[in-house]
Structure formats: structure tokens, C-alpha cells
C-alpha positions as CSV (number, residue, x, y, z in Angstrom):
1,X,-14.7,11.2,-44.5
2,X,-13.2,8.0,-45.6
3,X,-9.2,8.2,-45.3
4,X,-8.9,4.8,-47.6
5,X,-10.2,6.8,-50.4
6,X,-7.7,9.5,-50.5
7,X,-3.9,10.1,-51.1
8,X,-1.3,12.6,-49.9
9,X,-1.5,15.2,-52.3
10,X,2.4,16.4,-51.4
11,X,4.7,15.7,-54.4
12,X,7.7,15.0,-52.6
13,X,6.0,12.4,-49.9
14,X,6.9,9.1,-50.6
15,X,3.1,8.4,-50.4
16,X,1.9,10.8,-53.0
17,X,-0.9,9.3,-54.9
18,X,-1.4,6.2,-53.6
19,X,-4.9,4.9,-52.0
20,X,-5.3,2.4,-49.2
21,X,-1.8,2.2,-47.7
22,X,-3.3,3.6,-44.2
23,X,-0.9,6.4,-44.6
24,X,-3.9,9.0,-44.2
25,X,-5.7,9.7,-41.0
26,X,-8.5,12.5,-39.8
27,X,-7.3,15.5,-39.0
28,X,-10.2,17.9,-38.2
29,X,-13.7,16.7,-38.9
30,X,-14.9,20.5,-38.5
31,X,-12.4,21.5,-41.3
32,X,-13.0,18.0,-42.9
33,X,-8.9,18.2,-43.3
34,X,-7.0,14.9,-43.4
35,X,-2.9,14.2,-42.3
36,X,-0.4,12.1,-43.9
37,X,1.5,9.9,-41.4
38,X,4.5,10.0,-43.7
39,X,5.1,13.4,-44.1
40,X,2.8,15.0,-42.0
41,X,1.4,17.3,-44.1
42,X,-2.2,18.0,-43.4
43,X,-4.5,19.2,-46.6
44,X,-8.5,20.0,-47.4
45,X,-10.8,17.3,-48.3
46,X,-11.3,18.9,-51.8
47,X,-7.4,18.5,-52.5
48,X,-7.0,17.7,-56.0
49,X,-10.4,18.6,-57.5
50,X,-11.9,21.4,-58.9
51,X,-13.3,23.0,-56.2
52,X,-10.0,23.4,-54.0
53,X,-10.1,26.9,-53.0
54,X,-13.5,27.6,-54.1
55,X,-15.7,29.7,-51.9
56,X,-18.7,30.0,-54.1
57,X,-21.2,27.0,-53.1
58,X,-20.1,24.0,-55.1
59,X,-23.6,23.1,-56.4
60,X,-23.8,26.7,-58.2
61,X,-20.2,26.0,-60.1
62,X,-21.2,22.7,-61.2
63,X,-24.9,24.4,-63.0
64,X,-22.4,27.2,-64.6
65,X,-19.8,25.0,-65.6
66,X,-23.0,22.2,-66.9
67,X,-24.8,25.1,-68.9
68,X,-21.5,25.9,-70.1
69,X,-20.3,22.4,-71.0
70,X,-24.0,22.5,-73.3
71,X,-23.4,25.3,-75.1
72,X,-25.0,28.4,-72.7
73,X,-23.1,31.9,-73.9
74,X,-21.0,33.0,-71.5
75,X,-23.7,36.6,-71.1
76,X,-26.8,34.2,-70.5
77,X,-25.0,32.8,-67.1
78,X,-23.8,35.9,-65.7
79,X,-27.7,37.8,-66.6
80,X,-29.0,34.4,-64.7
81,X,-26.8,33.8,-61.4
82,X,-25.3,37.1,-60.9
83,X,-21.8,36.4,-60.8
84,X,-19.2,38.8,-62.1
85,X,-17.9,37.7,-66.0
86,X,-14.3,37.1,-64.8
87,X,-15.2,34.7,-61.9
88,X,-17.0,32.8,-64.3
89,X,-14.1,32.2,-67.1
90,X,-11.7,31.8,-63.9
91,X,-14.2,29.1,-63.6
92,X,-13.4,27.9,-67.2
93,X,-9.8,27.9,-67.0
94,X,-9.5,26.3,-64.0
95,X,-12.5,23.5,-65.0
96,X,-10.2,23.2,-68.3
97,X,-7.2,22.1,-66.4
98,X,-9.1,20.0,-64.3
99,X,-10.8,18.0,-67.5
100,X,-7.1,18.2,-68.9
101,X,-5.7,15.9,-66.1
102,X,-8.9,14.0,-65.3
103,X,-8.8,12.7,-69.6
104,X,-5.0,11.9,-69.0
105,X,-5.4,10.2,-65.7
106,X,-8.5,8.3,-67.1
107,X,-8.1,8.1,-71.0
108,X,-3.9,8.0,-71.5
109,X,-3.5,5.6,-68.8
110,X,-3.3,2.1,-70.7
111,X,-3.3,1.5,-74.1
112,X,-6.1,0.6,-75.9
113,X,-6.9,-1.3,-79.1
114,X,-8.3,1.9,-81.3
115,X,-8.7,-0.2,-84.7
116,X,-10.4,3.1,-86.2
117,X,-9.6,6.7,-85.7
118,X,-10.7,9.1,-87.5
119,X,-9.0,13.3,-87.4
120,X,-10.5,16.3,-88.4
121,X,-9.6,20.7,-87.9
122,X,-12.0,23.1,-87.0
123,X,-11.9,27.2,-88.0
124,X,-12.3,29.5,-85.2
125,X,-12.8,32.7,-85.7
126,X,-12.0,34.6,-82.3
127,X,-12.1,38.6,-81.8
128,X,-9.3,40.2,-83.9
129,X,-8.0,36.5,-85.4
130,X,-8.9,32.8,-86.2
131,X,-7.2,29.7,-85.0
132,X,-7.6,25.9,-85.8
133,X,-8.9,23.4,-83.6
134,X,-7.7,20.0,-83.8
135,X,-9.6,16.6,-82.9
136,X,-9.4,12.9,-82.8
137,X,-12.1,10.4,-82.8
138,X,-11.8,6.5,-81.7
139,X,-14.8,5.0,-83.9
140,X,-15.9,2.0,-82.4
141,X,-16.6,3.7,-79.1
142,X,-16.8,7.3,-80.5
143,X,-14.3,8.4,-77.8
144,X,-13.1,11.9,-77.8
145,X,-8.7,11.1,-78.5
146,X,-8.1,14.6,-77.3
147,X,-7.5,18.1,-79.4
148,X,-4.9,20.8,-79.9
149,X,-6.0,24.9,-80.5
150,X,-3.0,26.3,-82.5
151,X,-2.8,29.6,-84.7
152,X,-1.7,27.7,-88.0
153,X,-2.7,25.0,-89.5
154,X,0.6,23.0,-90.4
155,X,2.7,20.2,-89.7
156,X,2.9,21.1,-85.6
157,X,-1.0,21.1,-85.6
158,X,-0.6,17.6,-86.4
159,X,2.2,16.5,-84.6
160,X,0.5,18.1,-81.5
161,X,-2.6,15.9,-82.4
162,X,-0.9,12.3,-82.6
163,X,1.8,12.0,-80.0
164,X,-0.5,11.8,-77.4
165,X,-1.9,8.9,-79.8
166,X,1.3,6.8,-79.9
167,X,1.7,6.5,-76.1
168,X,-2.3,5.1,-76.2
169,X,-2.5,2.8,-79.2
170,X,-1.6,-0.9,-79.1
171,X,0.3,-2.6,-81.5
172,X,-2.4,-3.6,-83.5
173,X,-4.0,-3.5,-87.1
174,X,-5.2,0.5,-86.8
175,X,-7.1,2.3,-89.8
176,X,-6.7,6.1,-89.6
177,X,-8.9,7.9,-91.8
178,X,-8.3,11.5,-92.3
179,X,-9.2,14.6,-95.4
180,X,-6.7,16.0,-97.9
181,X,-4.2,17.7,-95.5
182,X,-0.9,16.4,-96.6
183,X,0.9,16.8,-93.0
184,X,-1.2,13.9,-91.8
185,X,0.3,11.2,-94.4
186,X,4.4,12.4,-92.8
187,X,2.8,12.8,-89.0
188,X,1.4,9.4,-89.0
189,X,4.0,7.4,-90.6
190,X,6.7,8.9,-88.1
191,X,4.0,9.0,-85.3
192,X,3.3,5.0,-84.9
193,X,7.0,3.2,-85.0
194,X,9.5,2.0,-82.7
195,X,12.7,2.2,-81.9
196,X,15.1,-1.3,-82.5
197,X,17.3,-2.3,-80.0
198,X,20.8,-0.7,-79.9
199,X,22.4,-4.3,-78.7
200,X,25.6,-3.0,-78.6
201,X,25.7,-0.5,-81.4
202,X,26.7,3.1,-80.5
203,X,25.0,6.2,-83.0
204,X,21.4,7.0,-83.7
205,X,19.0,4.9,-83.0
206,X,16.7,2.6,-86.1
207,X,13.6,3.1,-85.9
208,X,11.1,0.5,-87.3
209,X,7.1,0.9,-88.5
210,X,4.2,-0.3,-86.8
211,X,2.7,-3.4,-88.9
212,X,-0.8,-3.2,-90.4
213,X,-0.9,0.7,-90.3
214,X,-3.7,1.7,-92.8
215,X,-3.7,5.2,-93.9
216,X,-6.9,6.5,-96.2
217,X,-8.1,10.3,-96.7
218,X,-11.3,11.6,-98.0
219,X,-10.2,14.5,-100.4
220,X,-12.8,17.0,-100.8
221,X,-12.8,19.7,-103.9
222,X,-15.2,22.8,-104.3
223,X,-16.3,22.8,-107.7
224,X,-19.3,24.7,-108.9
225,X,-21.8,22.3,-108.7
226,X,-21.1,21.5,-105.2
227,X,-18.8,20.2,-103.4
228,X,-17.0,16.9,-104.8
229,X,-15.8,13.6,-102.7
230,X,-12.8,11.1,-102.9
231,X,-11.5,8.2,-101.7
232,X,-7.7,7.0,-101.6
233,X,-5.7,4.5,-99.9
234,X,-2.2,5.8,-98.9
235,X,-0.5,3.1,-96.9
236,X,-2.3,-0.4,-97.2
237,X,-4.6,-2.6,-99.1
238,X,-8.1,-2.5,-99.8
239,X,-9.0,-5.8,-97.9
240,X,-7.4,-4.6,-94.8
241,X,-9.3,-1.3,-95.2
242,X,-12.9,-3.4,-95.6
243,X,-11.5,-5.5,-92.2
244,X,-10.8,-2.7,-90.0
245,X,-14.3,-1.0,-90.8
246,X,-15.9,-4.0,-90.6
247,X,-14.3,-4.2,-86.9
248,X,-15.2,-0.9,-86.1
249,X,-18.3,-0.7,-87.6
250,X,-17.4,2.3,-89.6
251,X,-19.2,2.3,-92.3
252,X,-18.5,0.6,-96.2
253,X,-16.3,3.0,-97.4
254,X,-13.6,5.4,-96.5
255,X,-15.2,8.4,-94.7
256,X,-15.0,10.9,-92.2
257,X,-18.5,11.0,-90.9
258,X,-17.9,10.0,-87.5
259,X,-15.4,13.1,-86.5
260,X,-17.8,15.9,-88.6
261,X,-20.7,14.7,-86.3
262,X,-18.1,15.2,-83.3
263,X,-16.9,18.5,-85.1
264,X,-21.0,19.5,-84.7
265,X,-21.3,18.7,-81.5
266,X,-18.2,20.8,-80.2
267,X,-20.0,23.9,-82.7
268,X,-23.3,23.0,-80.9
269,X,-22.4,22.6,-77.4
270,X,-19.1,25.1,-77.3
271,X,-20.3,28.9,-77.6
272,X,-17.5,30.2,-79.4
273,X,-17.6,27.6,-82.1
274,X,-21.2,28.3,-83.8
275,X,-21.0,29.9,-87.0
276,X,-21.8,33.3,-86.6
277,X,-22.2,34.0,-83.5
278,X,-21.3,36.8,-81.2
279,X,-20.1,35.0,-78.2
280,X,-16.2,34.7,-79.7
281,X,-13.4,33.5,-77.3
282,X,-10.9,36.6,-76.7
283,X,-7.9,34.6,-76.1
284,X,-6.9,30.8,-77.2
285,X,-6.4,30.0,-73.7
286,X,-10.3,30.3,-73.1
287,X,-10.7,28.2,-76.4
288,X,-8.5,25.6,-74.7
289,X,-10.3,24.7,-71.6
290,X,-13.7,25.0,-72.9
291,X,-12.2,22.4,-75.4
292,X,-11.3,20.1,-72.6
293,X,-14.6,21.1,-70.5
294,X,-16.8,20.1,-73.4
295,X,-14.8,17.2,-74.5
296,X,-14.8,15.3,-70.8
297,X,-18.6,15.9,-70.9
298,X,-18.9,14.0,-74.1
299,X,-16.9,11.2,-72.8
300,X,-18.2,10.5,-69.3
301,X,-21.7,12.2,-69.2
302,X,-23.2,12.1,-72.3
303,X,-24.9,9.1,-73.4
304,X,-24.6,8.1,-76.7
305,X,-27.4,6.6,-79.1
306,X,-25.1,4.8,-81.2
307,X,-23.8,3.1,-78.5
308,X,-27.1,2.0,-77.4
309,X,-28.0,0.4,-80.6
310,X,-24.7,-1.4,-80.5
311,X,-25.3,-3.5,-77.8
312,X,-28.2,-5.4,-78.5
313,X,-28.2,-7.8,-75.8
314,X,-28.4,-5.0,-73.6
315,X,-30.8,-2.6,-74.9
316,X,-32.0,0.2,-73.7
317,X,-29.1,0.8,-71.7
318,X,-27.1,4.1,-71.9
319,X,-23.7,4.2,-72.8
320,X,-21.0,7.0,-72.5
321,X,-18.2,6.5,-74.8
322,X,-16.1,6.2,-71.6
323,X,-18.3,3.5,-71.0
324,X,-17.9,1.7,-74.5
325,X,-14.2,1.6,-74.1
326,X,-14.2,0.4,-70.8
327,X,-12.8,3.2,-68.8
328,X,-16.0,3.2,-66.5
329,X,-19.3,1.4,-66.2
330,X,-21.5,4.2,-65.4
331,X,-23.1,7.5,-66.6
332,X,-20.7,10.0,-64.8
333,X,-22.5,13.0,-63.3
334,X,-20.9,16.4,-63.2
335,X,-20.0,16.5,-59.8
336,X,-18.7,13.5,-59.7
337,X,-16.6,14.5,-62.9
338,X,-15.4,17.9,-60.6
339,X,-15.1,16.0,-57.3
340,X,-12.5,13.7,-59.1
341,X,-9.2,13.6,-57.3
342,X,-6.3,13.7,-59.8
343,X,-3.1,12.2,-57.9
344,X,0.3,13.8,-58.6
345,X,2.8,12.3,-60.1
346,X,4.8,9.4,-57.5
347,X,7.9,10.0,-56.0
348,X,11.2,8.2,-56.7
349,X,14.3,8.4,-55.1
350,X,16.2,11.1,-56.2
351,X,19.1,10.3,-58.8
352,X,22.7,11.4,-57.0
353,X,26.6,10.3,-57.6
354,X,28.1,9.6,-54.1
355,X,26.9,8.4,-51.0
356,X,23.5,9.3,-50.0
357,X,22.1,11.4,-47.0
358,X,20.7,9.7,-44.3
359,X,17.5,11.7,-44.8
360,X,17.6,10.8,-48.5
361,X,17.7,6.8,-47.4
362,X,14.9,7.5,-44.7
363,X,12.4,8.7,-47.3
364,X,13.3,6.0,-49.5
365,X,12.5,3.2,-47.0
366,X,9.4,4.5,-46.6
367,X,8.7,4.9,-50.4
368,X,9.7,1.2,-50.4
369,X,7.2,0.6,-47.2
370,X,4.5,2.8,-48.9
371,X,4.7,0.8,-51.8
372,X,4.7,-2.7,-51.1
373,X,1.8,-1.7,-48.3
């Protein structure tokens, strides 16, 4: 037990998420608990990770949730380990959550140069209905952007799909590469802007566009001879379209390759998914987590052969795309993913007209304490 290397999981502590500040001590070694010297609140080593109130060994969740994570049907692990149906998609749901936080504590948390991203839906058919699956891709690292599950394919589906994208992109030259859906032209245009300065003015705020926004779909038509492909340039020029896949080693032309292999690695690994198959999700909440489950295993313990062939100076070397964008310089193992502590959100002083209480002003003196160390 290492108190340096853990945080006060209580969200109104003035401590709350933050490592190294010697606000934690040992409580009980036999109950491996730990105490916060600020609020006093005693908590469970495995506080903030998946396994926090498991009592099935943790070694036999992290197999299920792996052979799960690969694409096992859900029947296969219960016929295998013994373990009742429901425990193992509370299993799911609760690993879903976890991978939820872990990709926005890790992913979201700085912004990041995507110069290429590339957005694709996925049909599910579930039992009684189908929904639409949702998914972005950064190209030059092939790293998962995150996905929405919603019943209609529209405009929402969309917007769901990009806001997450306009608090993680930089400023910079971005090429996003997308098929025929019209709702991605409107979403992406009123996705990447900011807003102008009021300096002064009252009403509703301007908003201005992002520079050096390049918008291209692949349009794809049935016809009876097969299937037939192209190319368009919505927003930009053709020389900045050749730059940013020459950046992002893309390709030569517009395309979409890079999220359809991603789309076949979700069918492949994700039971639900396959094409006829008879392992269909009941509910879109199940769809959800094993979205999330699936998609932090590609990210951070799956090695990727493009990535190796990248880097020739090191070869031979495996790289997640976690790795390739520089969010981690290792091959994650699943436990490690599970064992990951997610801190809450921090605590600031509450906002409140008149004077404050003394024990308002006590806990934030020692937010100020906690924070400068």
C-alpha cells in the first residue's frame, strides 16, 4: 500500500483527486483501507476502480470481461466459469462505465492535434429493434474518438458524435472525412468555431469558424453492378486535402478505409455486432458499455500493426494507439486497465452572496493548502 499513489475519493473533501499532497495515510493494513487527514473519511483500496465492491476474485472478472472485450458470446462464458448470466452483464455495465471515465480521464484530457479524422454508423439489429452505432476515428494514430448508440439515425446522432470532438481538437489544419450523410456537413461546420469576444457588447454572442477546416465525403450508390464510389470536397481545397493526408498518412485520395476497418473490428470483437448472429443485445444500455469495453481495449491493449510499420527507427516495437498519440508509453494490460483509479471531479469553494460560514472558510483554506502542497 503506497498512500502517495492515491487520492481521497470524497467529492466534497477539499483533497478529492489529488496525488502526493500527504493528505492520505494507512488506515488498516488487514482491510488494506486508507484515511484522508482532511476529511477523515476512511475508504477501500480498490476505491475508484472497477472492482469496488466486487466479491468475486478479481483475476476471474478480468478473464470474463477479456474474452468479452474479444468477442466471446455472452452463453460461451457463463457454460465455461459457472457464473449466473446476470452477474456477468452487471459485469458489463459496470466495466462500461468504468471504460467510459477511464477514455475521458485519459483521452479528453488535453487537446490534441487530430489532423485526420475520419466518422462512420453502424446498424444493430437488437431483439425486437435496431439502433445505430456511432464512431470516430483519429488516423494518424488510429485512435478510437469515442461513439454514441442512438435509435435514429439523424442530426442528434451526429451532434452526440462531435461535441466531445470540439473540447479535444486543437486549432489546427483538421481534414474530416465522412460518407453521404448530410447531417455531418451542418454538425461539423457548427461543431469546430468559437465564440468572439463580447468586449462590451450586450446580445447574443458571434461566433467565428475554425481556419483550415477541410470537409470531404465518400458518397456511395447501389447500382446494379455493384456498388459505386465518389469523392467530393465540401469545405476546402484540393491542395489542402493532398497536405492533411499526406500528414496523416491517409492514403492518396479521399476515403473512409480507416473507420470501416475499425467498424470490423467492433463487428469482430463485439458479440452483438456480427452479422447474423444470435447473441443480440436486449437493451441499448448493454450495447453501450460493451461499446466502451471494446473500444478502451483497442486503445490501450491492443497493439497495432500499422503503427509498428510506422515507426521505422523503432521496429519491431508494439504500439497501442494510446501509445501513438502519446497518452501512454506502454502496452496496457487488463488489469491494469480495471485497477485504474478515476479521481472525482475537484472541489471549489461553493459560490454564495453574503458573508461566509466559518466552516465554509475552514474547508477553503485547506483546498488552498491542499492545492499549493
Amino acid at each position: 500500500m503506497n498512500p502517495q499513489e492515491v487520492f481521497c475519493p470524497n467529492q466534497e473533501c477539499p483533497a478529492s483527486g489529488q496525488t502526493g499532497k500527504g493528505n492520505i495515510g494507512i488506515h488498516s493494513l488487514k482491510d488494506r483501507r486508507y484515511k484522508c487527514k482532511v476529511c477523515g473519511r476512511t475508504f477501500r483500496e480498490t476505491q475508484g476502480t472497477l472492482f469496488h465492491g466486487l466479491k468475486t476474485n478479481r483475476l476471474i472478472v478480468t478473464k470474463v470481461l477479456t474474452l468479452l472485450a474479444y468477442g466471446c458470446p455472452l452463453a460461451a462464458i457463463v457454460k465455461a466459469f459457472g457464473i449466473d448470466e446476470r452477474t456477468v452483464r452487471a459485469w458489463v455495465q459496470r466495466a462500461g462505465v468504468h471504460c467510459e471515465a477511464a477514455h475521458v480521464h485519459l483521452v479528453m484530457a488535453q487537446p490534441i492535434d487530430l489532423v485526420h479524422v475520419q466518422a462512420d454508423e453502424i446498424k444493430v439489429k437488437l431483439q425486437g429493434c435496431s439502433v445505430w452505432m456511432a464512431l470516430a476515428l483519429m488516423v494518424p494514430t488510429r485512435l478510437w474518438l469515442g461513439g454514441v448508440v442512438r435509435k435514429q439515425r439523424d442530426l442528434t446522432l451526429i451532434q452526440q458524435l462531435f461535441a466531445p470532438l470540439r473540447t479535444l481538437a486543437q486549432c489546427q489544419p483538421l481534414l474530416v472525412c465522412v460518407d453521404g450523410f448530410r447531417s455531418y456537413v451542418k454538425v461539423i461546420q457548427k461543431t469546430f468555431r468559437s465564440p468572439l469576444p463580447r468586449n462590451g457588447q450586450g446580445g447574443r454572442r458571434k461566433w467565428v469558424a475554425w481556419p483550415n477546416i477541410v470537409i470531404a465525403q465518400v458518397i456511395k450508390t447501389r447500382l446494379v453492378r455493384g456498388l459505386d464510389l465518389s469523392q467530393r470536397i465540401v469545405q476546402g481545397s484540393a491542395e489542402q486535402v493532398a497536405e492533411l493526408l499526406t500528414r496523416s498518412q491517409g492514403g492518396t485520395q479521399i476515403n473512409t478505409a480507416y473507420i470501416e476497418r475499425l467498424n470490423a473490428t467492433f463487428r469482430q470483437r463485439l458479440a452483438p455486432l456480427a452479422r447474423r448472429t444470435r447473441c443480440l443485445a436486449q437493451k441499448t444500455q448493454t450495447l453501450t458499455a460493451g461499446m466502451w469495453l471494446v473500444g478502451t481495449f483497442y486503445n490501450f491493449c491492443t497493439p497495432h500493426e500499422s503503427l509498428r510499420k510506422m515507426q521505422v527507427e523503432q521496429d519491431n516495437v508494439e504500439r497501442t494507439p494510446a501509445m501513438a498519440a502519446g497518452l501512454t508509453n506502454h502496452v496496457w494490460t487488463p488489469q491494469e486497465l480495471f485497477a485504474l483509479r478515476i479521481p472525482p471531479p475537484r472541489w471549489s469553494p461553493p459560490k454564495a452572496r453574503g458573508r461566509p460560514s466559518n466552516a465554509t472558510r475552514r474547508l477553503v483554506q485547506e483546498w488552498c493548502s491542499a492545492s499549493t502542497g
